[in-house]
Structure formats: C-alpha cells, structure tokens
MILUM-149035 format. One record per residue (C-alpha): x, y, z. Coordinates in steps of 0.001 Angstrom, whole numbers, plus 500000, padded with zeros to 6 digits. Each point is the difference from the previous one (the first is absolute). Example, Ala and Ser with C-alpha at 12.3 -4.5 7.8 and 13.67 -1.06 7.14 Angstrom:
BEGIN
[rec [512300 495500 507800]] [rec [501370 503440 499340]] 
END
This chain:
BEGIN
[rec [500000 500000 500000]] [rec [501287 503482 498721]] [rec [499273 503362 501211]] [rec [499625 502119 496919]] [rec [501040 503107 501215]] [rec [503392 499317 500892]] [rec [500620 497190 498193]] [rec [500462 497467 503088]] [rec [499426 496402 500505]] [rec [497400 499676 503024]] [rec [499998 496455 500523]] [rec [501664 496651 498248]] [rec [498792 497243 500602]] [rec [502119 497313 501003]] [rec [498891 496442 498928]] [rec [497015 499324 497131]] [rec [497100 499283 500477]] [rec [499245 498966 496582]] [rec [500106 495608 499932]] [rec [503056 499128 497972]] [rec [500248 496901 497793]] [rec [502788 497800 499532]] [rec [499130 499611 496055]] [rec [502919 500194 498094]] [rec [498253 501623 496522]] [rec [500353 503886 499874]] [rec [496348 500836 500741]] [rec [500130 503067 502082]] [rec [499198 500564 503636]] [rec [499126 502900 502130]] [rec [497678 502582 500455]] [rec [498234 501590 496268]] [rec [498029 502797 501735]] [rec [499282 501810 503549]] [rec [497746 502339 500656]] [rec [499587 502679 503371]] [rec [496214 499344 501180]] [rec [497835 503528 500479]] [rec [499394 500923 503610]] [rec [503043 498319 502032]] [rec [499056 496446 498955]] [rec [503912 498800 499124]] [rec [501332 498821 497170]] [rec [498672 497435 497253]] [rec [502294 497956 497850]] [rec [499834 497420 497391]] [rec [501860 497287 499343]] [rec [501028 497865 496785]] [rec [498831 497024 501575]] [rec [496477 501770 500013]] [rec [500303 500700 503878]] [rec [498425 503295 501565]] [rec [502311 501287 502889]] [rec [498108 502436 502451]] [rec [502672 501927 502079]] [rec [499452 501880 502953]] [rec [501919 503548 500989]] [rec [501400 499986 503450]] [rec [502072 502858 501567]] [rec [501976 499926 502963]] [rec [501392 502805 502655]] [rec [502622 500336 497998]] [rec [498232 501276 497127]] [rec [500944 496900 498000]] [rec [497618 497965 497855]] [rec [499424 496147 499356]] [rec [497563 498138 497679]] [rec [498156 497057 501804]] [rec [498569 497721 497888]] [rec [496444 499629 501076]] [rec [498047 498017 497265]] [rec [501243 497722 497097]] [rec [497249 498872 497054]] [rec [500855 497381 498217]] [rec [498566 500392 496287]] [rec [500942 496427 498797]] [rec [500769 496806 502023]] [rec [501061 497354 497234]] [rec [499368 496988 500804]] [rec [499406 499115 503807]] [rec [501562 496802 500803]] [rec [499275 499966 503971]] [rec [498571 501914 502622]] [rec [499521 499543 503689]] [rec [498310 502392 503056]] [rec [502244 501747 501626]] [rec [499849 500965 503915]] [rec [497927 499252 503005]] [rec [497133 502026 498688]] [rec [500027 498669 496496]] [rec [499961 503679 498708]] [rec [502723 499520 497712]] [rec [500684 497853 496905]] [rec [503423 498854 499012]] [rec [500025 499337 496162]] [rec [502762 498192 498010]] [rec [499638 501246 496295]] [rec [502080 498917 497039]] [rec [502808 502527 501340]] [rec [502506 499748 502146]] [rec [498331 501957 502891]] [rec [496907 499230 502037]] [rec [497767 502744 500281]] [rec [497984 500906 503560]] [rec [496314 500922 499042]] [rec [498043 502024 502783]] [rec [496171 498337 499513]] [rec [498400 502720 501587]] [rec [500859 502573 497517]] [rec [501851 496981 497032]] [rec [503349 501822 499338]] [rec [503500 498866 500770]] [rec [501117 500640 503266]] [rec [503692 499464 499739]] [rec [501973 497467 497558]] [rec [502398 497241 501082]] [rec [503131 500074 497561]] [rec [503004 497701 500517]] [rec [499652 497092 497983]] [rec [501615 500073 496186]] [rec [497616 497621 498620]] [rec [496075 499479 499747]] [rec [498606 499603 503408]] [rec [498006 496633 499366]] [rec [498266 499017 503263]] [rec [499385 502107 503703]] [rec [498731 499068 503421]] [rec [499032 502009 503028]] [rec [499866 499826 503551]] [rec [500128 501806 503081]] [rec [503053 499218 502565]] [rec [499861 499128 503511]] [rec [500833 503604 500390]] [rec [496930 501535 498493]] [rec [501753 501141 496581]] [rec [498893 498840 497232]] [rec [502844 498192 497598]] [rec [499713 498752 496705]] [rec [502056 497437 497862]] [rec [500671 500105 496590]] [rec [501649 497775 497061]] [rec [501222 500745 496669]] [rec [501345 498667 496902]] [rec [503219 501514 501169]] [rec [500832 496639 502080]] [rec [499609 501891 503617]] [rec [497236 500589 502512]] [rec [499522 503310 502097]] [rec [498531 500857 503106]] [rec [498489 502911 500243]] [rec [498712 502679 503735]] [rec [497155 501666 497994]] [rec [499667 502676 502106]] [rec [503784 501777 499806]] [rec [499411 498240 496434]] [rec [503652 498362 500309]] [rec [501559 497009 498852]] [rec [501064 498068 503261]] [rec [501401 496657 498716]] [rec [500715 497966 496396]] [rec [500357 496563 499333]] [rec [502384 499002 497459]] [rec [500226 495858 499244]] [rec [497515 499557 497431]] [rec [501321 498708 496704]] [rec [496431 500860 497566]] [rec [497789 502978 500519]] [rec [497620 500110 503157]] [rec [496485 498970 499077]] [rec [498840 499809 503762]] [rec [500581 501083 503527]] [rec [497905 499441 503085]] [rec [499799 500931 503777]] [rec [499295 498779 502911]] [rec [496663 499928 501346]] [rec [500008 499483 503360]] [rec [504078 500905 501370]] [rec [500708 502806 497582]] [rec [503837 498645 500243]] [rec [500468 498571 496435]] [rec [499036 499789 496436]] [rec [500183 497474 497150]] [rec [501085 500818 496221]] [rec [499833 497738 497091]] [rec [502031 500428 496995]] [rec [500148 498764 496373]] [rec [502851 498365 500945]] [rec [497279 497318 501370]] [rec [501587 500823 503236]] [rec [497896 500833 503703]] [rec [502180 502144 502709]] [rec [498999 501210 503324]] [rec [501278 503647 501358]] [rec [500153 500879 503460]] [rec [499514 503613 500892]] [rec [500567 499611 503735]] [rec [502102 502926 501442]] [rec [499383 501976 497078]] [rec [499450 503733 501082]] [rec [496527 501055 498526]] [rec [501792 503548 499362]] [rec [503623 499220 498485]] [rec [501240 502673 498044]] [rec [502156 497661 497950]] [rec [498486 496273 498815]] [rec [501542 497283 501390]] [rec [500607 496380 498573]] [rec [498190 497412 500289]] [rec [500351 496735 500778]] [rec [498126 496883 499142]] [rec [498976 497632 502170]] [rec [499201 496796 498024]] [rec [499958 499177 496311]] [rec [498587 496985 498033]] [rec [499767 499607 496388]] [rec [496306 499219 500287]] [rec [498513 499864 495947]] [rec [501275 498984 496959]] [rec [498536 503169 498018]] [rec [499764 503975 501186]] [rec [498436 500341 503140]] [rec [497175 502662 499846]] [rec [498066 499960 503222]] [rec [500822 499668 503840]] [rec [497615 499958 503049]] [rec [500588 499693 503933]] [rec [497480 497942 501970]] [rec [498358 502370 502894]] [rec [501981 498329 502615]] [rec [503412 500464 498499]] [rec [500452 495956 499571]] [rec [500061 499473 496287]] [rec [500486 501686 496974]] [rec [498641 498800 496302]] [rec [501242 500815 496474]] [rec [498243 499939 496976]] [rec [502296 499320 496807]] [rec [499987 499935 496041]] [rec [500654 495822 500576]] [rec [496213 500103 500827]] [rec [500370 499023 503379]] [rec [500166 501671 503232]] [rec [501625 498758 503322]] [rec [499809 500664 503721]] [rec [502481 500578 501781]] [rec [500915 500193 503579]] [rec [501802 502678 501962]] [rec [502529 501181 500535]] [rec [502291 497287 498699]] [rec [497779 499492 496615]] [rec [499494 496297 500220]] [rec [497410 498779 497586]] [rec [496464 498586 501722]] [rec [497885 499571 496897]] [rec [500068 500840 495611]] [rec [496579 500776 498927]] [rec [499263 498602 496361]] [rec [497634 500108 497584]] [rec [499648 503321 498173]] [rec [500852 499815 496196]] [rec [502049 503265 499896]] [rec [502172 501965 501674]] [rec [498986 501081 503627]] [rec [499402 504149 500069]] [rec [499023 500548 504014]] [rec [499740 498095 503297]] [rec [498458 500797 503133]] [rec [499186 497994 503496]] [rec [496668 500326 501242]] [rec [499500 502231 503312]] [rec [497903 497197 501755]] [rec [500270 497044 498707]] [rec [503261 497725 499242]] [rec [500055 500107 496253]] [rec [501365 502354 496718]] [rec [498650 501323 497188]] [rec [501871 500348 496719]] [rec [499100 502055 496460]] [rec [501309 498492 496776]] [rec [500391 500438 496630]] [rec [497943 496999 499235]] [rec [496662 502168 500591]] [rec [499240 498571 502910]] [rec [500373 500572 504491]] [rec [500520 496893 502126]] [rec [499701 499584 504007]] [rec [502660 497755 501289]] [rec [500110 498220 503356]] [rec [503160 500718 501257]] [rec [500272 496931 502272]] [rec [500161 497580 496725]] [rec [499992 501910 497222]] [rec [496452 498969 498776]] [rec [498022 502625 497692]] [rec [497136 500683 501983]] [rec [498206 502419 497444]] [rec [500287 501194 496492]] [rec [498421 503456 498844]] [rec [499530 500751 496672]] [rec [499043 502728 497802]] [rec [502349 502388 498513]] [rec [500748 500193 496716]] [rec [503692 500002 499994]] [rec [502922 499750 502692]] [rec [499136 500701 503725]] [rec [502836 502376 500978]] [rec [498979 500401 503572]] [rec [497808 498672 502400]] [rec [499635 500950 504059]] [rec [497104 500013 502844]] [rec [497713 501696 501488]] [rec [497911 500419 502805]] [rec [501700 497586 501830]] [rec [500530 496988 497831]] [rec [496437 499862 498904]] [rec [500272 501805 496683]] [rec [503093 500507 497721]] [rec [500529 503078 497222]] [rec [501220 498602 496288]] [rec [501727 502199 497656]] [rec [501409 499006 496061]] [rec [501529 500395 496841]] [rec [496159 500437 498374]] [rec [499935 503087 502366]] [rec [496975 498848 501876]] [rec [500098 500183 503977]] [rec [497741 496962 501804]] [rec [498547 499858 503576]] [rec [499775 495979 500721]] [rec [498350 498217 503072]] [rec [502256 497159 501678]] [rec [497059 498282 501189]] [rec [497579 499782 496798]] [rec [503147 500075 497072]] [rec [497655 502962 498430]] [rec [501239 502963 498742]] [rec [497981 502333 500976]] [rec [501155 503689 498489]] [rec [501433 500956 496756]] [rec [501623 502815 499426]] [rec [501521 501288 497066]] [rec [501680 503524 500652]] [rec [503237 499628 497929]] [rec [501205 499691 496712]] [rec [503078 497638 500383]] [rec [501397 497222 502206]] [rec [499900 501248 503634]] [rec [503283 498678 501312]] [rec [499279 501817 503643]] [rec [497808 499321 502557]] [rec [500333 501448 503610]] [rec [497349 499482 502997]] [rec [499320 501781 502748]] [rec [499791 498405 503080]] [rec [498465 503189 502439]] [rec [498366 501775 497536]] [rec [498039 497112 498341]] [rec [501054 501312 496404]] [rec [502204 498739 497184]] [rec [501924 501598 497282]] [rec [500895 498289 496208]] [rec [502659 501461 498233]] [rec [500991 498739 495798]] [rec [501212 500345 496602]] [rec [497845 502992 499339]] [rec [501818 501744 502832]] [rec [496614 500809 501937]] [rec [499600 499367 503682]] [rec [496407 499776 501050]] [rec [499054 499651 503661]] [rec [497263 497307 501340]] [rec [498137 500877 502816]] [rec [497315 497243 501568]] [rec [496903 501382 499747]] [rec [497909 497337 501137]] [rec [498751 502351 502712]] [rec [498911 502556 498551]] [rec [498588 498184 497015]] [rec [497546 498129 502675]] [rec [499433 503450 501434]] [rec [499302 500995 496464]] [rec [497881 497422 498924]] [rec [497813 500461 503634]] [rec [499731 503766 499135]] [rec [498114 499438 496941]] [rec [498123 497111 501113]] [rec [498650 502029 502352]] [rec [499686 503039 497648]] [rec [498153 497787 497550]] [rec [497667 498962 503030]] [rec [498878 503690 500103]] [rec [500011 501101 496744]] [rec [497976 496239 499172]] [rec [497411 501290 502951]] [rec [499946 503390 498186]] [rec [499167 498382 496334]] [rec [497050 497868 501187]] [rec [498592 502989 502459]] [rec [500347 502153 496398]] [rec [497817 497247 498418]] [rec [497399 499700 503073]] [rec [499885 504104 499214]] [rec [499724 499258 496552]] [rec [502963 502694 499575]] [rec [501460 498416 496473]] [rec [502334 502025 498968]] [rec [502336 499686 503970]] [rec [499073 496339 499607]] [rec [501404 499960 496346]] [rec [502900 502248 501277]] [rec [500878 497721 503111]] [rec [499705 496640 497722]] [rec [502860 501647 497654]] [rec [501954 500596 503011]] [rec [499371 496327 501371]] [rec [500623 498723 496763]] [rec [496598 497480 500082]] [rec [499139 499507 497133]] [rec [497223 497812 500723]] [rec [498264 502517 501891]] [rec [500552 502740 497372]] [rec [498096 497694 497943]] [rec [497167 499767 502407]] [rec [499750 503835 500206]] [rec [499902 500339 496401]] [rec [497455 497489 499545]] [rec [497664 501728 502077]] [rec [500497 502711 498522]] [rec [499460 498825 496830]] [rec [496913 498323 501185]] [rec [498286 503314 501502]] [rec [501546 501647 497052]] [rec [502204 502594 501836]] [rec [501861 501352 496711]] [rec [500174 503337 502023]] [rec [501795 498399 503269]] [rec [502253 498451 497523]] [rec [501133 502494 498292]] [rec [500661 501856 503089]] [rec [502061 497088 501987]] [rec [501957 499511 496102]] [rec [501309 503687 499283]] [rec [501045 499834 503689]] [rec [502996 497446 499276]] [rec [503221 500530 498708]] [rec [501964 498154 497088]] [rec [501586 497575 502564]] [rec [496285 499108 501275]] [rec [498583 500009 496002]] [rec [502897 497454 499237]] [rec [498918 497734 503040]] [rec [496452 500321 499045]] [rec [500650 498817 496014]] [rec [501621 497452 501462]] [rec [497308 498890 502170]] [rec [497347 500278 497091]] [rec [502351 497528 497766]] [rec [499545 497819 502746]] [rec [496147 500028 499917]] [rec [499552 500201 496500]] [rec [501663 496236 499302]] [rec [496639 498761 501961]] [rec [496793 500456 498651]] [rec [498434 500389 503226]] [rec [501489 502803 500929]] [rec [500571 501864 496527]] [rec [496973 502231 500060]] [rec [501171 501727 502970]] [rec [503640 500110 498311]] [rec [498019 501435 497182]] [rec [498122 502690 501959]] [rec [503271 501288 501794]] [rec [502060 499819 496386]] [rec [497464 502445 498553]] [rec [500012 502444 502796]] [rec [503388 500039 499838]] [rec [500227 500856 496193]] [rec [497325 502987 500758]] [rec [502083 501420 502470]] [rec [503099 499677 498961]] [rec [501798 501052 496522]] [rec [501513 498046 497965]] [rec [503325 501575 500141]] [rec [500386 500379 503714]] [rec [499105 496202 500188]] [rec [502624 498530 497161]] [rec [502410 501982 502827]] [rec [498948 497155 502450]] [rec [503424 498039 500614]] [rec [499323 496443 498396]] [rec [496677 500895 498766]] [rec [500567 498689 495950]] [rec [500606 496418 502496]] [rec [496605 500195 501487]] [rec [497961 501282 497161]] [rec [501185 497077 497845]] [rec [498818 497828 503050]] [rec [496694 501622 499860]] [rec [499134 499817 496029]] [rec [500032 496457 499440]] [rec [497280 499009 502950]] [rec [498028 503152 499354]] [rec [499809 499213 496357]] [rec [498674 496348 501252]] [rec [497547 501813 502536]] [rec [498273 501911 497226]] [rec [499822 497511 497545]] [rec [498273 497682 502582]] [rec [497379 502943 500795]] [rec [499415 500066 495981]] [rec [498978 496731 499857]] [rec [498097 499706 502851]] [rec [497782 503594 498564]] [rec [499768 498250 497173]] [rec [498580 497024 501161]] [rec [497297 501863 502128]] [rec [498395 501346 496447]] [rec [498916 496374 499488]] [rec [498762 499747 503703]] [rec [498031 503177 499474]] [rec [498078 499075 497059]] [rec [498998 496447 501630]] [rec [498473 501731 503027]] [rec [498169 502550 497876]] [rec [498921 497394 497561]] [rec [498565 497893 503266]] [rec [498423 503284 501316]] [rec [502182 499795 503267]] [rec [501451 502784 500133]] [rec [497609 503479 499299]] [rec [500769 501850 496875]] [rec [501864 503449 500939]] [rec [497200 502874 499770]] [rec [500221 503740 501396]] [rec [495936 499877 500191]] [rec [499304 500817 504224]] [rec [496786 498669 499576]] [rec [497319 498624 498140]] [rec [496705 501750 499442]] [rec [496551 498428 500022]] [rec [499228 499772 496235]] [rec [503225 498678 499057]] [rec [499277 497062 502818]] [rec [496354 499232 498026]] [rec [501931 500040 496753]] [rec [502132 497213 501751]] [rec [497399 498262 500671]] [rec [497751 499853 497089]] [rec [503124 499176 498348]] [rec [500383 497156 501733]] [rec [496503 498667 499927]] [rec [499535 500301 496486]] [rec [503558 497962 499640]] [rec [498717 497309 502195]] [rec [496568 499831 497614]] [rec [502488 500124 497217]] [rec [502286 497168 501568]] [rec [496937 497541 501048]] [rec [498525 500739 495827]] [rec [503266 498170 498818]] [rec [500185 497298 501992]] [rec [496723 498738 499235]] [rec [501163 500001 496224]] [rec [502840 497917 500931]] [rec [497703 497582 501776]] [rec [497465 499731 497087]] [rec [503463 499288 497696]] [rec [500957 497636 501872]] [rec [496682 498122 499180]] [rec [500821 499897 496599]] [rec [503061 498134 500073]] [rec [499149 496777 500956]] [rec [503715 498683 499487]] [rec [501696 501125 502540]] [rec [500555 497724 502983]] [rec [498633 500150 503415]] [rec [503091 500732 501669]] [rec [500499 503426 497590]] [rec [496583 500885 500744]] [rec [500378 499756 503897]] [rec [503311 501903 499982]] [rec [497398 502462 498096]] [rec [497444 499818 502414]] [rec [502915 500459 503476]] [rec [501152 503112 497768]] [rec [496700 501530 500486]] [rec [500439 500273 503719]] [rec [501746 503324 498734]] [rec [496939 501868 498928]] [rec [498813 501333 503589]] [rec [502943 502757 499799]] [rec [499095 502966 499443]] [rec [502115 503274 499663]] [rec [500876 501690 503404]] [rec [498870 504306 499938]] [rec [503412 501463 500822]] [rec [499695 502563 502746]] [rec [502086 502828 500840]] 
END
C-alpha cells in the first residue's frame, strides 16, 4: 500500500496469501485485480485461480497499517476428492480439491476460512478429529508419498509422515483415544502413526514415526476405517477385497470376499459388530466381522458406489456414485428409500455429521451441496396442512350448505378435489347457474384455468360425466378469449385431449336426435302423445262440430261394414276358418273416434 502524496510504501505484506501450485507449466499466478471498497470496507482482490480475497485495514498506535484477511470466496473448486467436518461444533468443512491445498469452508456464511498449503502434490484423502485437548486436528495424504498433521486453529502443520512408497489414497483417526491414525498407500501398504507428545501448537512440524506396517492388498488401497473402540481397522482395496485388521500391531482377523470389482469405501457399524463396503461392482454388502459372512447386499445404482457410511446410529446408511445419484438405504428392510440426484458427475466425497445430523457430498462437477435431515420438520409440515386442509375442507362443505358457489369453487381449486369441483358444477349445471359460473370462472387465474382443463379432459373420456365437462368447456370459451387462453402453459396438450372425445360426444347426441324423429311420429301416429297447438281453449261450437263429426263417422263406419258382410255372402269359396278370422276382425267396429279436448 502506497501513499500517493509522497510517494511512500505504507505497508508490505510479508507472506502471500494467494494458494501457490507446484505445477511446473508457466501458467501464471498471483493476484489480476484489487479494488479499495467505498466507505472503509478494506480491500478486494482477485486471484488467477478465480479466488476473491476480502482484506481488512487495521492501524495500530503507531500509525502503521496491516491488511487482515477476513473472507476468502472460492469461485471454482475442481474436482472435490474428499471432505470431512471439521471441529467440535461441526461448523467448519475441510475440503480436499484436485489441488494441492485443502480449503476451510465456514457453513454459516460458505466461504473459505483459511487454506492449508504444505503438500507439493494433490491432496487425495482427509480426516478430522478433535484431540484430547479440545483442538481440533486434521490429517491429510497426498500423492506426494507423505501424510500431514495439521492444529486447525493456528492453521499449522505440526507433524509429516514420510515412508510411503505410492501416493496416499487414505488416512484415518482414532475414534475413541485420539492418539493415532492409519494411512494406506498405493504402495498396497497399511502404517500406523502415533501422535503422542506431539504439541498441538508447534511452530515447526515434527516427524513422524510409524508404528506398524503390513503390506495388507495386492492392488492400491483406497479406503481405511477405525472400529469405535479403537480395536480394528479395515481396508478396502482395488484386489476386490477388504480385510480387518487388528490394532495396533495390524494382525489380520478376517478378508471379506465377494464383490466383483475393486472396493471404493469401508466403514464399521456404530452398534453392531459388522462393515459395510461400496464397490465398483454396483452393489453395497454388510459383512459380519466375526466370520466374514455377507450378511446383506443392496442394490441399485447405476454405476460404481464410491462411498458408503451410516446414519442415525447404524440403522440407515447414505450411498453416493459415479451415476451422481445420492441414496438413503434402511439396514433393516434392504430398501432404498430416497433418491437424490443433485449433481452432474461422480461424487467422489461424502462427509457426515455426527452433532449436527447433516451430511455434505462433494464431486467431479466441483459442487458441494449440504444435506440436512428434515424428517422433522417434514412431519411438522405434513401435520400443518393436514390440519389446514381440515379447516379449509370444513369451510368448502359449510360454502355448499350456504349454497355460496363461487368460495366453494374457489376453496375446491385450492384443495385440489377434483371430485368435488365436479359435484359443484353439476349442480350448477342442473339449476342452470350460467351466472354463478361465470362469476366463480373469471375469478381464477391461468395457473387455476390450466388445472381446470385438465380436470375437464378427465371427465370428458366418460360419458357419464361429459355433459357437465361440456357445460363448464362452453363457459369457459364465453369468458375467455381465444388468445389469452392459447397463453395457457400446455394448453395445445389438453385441447388435443379434449377434441377427440368431444367429437365422439356429439356424434352420439346426433344419432340419438335422430332416432327420436322416428319415435315421434309412432306416438303421434298412435294418438299418444297430443299434437302441439297454441289454442288456450276450446269454444262450444267447435266441441258440437267434434261431435257431429264423429257421429256421422261412426254411421259412416257401421254403412261399410254391413257391405262387407253382405260380400262375404257371395263368395261361397272361401273356407270357414277365413271367414271366422273375418268375423274375430269385426270385434274392431265398436271404436269410435275420441273428441280431443283442450
């Protein structure tokens, strides 16, 4: 910092803060920009790894000034390879990214605390835990050959382990003592480090020494876990087996076989006496650990299970892939019960809380997303609104009993019942309330018109319910124009869902008009059903005229049956059985024509 005036340097600072890489192309490194905030908020600069450095201005009593770095924002991860919870409080998380630094993430506000730089390689695997002292370490391996240990808090490197031959794939601590960890190497080698008498706030790492080694696998080791009690250890390899092991001498108690592909993670149950392990051969087994028996096999991903640990105290586990799907399984039932799919490439990281019941993943498409269990408040949830839709049901049917359509009609939408939508409409359309409709249908909005074509499709497949589908279809093509309804989202869908039934409906309704002509003309033929007259009533005259009619029809009727008696005299050739279905035909001639009265 330079004081413009006279041309002095203010303040120098006297170690980066920028992350330096030990790549050996000539990409550049350093800052590209920084900027002086407006009203005394510090100092802003940017980095070329696409890092946002927030400084702070302090001044002492001497008049002299300092920068304090008080916020880093990462802009791009790569890919995350590990990541663990860091302190007592879980309130940090301790990423390992394709770099060779491991970056501190605050979760309350999600930018980088502080960064841990000392290794010269790709940091490929972390762990966490919190000393006997209260301060929370964390162990770290690389494809450099060494492990580190690490005081997070005066964010120092306090030991390294050199021995390893192959990069470190995996590194675990203890669980219960807090006095050792366990690395495994691609060397196919397992070593213990003891970190007793190691000062939590050494200025200057020290070395470390390993305990016990054992060439334990045949192929690179990937994954390490410590049982809760500090007993035995278990490594999962690319041989396709994993062992247990037991501590601290690393004698072999049992090899687990029978996954197809190499092993990816391991972990011991918190209750019971048995492991799980994640393979590449799509699959999770449960292993007894006191003769190697698969107990259980989980399936359902669609490609390698890349890690794999519990939950909620043994009785659920958390599954994450190379198909990028995370899966919440149940021990007891072999179900999975939750899919999730929230990233776009392998997830390679998966970290669980053990205080604040959450879980981060961490992959390829260098996004961390946090997991929080909200079975809770999803039960509070799902009371809420079953309670809500207690009242607002209660409301709807008092609405009906008030005969109050258009609420009802509102409410239903809101409900989303369409059964009883139906049943409003149908009365309606049964005391012919076009006005009440019309009313309760310029009241909703597109979201509600969408739900309601939707609902109509529905009735108009069945012909009992179509005429009502009909009657609300028609209002809705009054009210509405044409244009603001082809802005319906999905509405071309729906139409072409309504045409082909409605085009059934009407055709139907022709035929059946049609066939009622024929009906019509039989009745009027058989003088059932009255002719249609707009006379209000018949005078006197025009009933005599009736009647005379009538009488001189019946004189008229009786004249020609006697001339078809005396011709049936003359034809002596016809049999007796013609001439009695003659005679039973007469029975007919007591009718005589009814005088219609108005």
């Amino acid at each position: 910092m330079w004081d413009s005036e006279r041309a002095v340097c203010l303040y120098e600072q006297k170690s980066s803060d920028v992350t330096v890489s030990s790549d050996t192309d000539d990409s550049p490194r350093g800052f590209t920009a920084a900027v002086i905030l407006p009203l005394d908020q510090g100092l802003l600069c940017v980095t070329v790894d696409h890092q946002f450095l927030f400084y702070s201005l302090v001044v002492h009593l001497e008049e002299k000034f300092k920068l304090m770095l008080s916020k880093r924002l990462v802009g791009y991860n790569e890919e995350i390879l590990d990541m663990r919870f860091l302190g007592e409080e879980e309130k940090f998380l301790a990423v390992a990214t394709n770099l060779e630094q491991v970056q501190v993430y605050d979760l309350e506000s999600m930018s980088c605390s502080y960064v841990l730089a000392g290794h010269t390689e790709i940091v490929l695997c972390l762990d966490t835990c919190v000393s006997s002292s209260g301060r929370p370490l964390l162990v770290t391996g690389s494809k450099d050959n060494s492990v580190r240990l690490w005081n997070s808090e005066s964010i120092n490197c306090i030991g390294v382990g050199m021995g390893h031959m192959g990069g470190v794939g995996a590194v675990a601590f203890s669980k219960k003592w807090k006095n050792f960890f366990v690395s495994g190497s691609s060397d196919r080698t397992i070593k213990v480090w003891s970190i007793d008498g190691i000062s939590d706030d050494a200025d200057q790492p020290i070395n470390l020494k390993a305990k016990a080694v054992v060439a334990a696998h045949d192929k690179d080791i990937n994954s390490l876990a410590i049982a809760p009690n500090d007993t035995l250890v278990c490594s999962g390899s690319q041989d396709r087996t994993a062992c247990v092991w037991r501590l601290p001498d690393l004698v072999s108690v049992v090899v687990l076989k029978g996954h197809k592909r190499g092993i990816w993670s391991v972990e011991f149950s918190p209750v019971d006496q048995c492991v799980i392990t994640a393979s590449g051969d799509k699959t999770i087994k449960m292993w007894a650990i006191a003769n190697g028996s698969c107990l259980k096999t989980f399936e359902g991903h669609t490609s390698s299970v890349l890690r794999a640990s519990f939950l909620t105290r043994g009785t659920q586990f958390v599954s994450c892939g190379a198909d990028g799907l995370v899966k919440l399984w149940t021990v007891k039932t072999n179900e999975c019960i939750a899919t999730y799919d929230q990233h776009e490439d392998k997830v390679w990281a998966l970290a669980i809380g053990r205080k604040t019941e959450m879980f981060a993943t961490g992959g390829g498409d260098a996004v961390v997303n946090l997991w929080y269990d909200s079975t809770a408040s999803d039960k509070a949830e799902a009371f809420r609104k079953e309670e809500e839709g207690v009242l607002r049901g209660q409301e709807l049917e008092n609405a009906v009993l008030d005969a109050d359509y258009n609420k009802a009609i509102q409410i239903a939408f809101e409900l989303r019942r369409p059964h009883k939508l139906f049943e409003l409409f149908a009365e309606l359309c049964r005391k012919d309330g076009g006005n009440q409709i019309e009313t309760a249908l310029r009241a909703l909005g597109k979201e509600e018109i969408h739900l309601l074509f939707e609902y109509i499709r529905e009735w108009n497949t069945k012909p009992k319910f179509c005429h009502v589908a009909q009657y609300v279809l028609f209002g809705v093509f009054n009210i509405f124009p044409p244009t603001e309804i082809l802005e319906i989202r999905g509405i071309g869908e729906l139409l072409e869902g309504l045409i082909p039934y409605s085009q059934r409906h009407f055709s139907r309704i022709d035929r059946l008009v049609r066939s009622t002509f024929l009906l019509d003309y039989t009745l009027h033929g058989m003088s059932v059903i009255e002719p249609d007259t707009n006379a209000t009533e018949m005078n006197d005259a025009d009933n005599k005229l009736l009647v005379e009619k009538g009488d001189q029809e019946q004189e008229l009727t009786s004249e020609m049956l006697k001339e078809k008696a005396l011709s049936k005299k003359r034809k002596p050739n016809k049999s007796k059985d013609t001439s009695r279905k003659k005679v039973k035909g007469a029975a007919y001639t007591s009718l005589a024509p009814i005088p219609l009265k108005v």
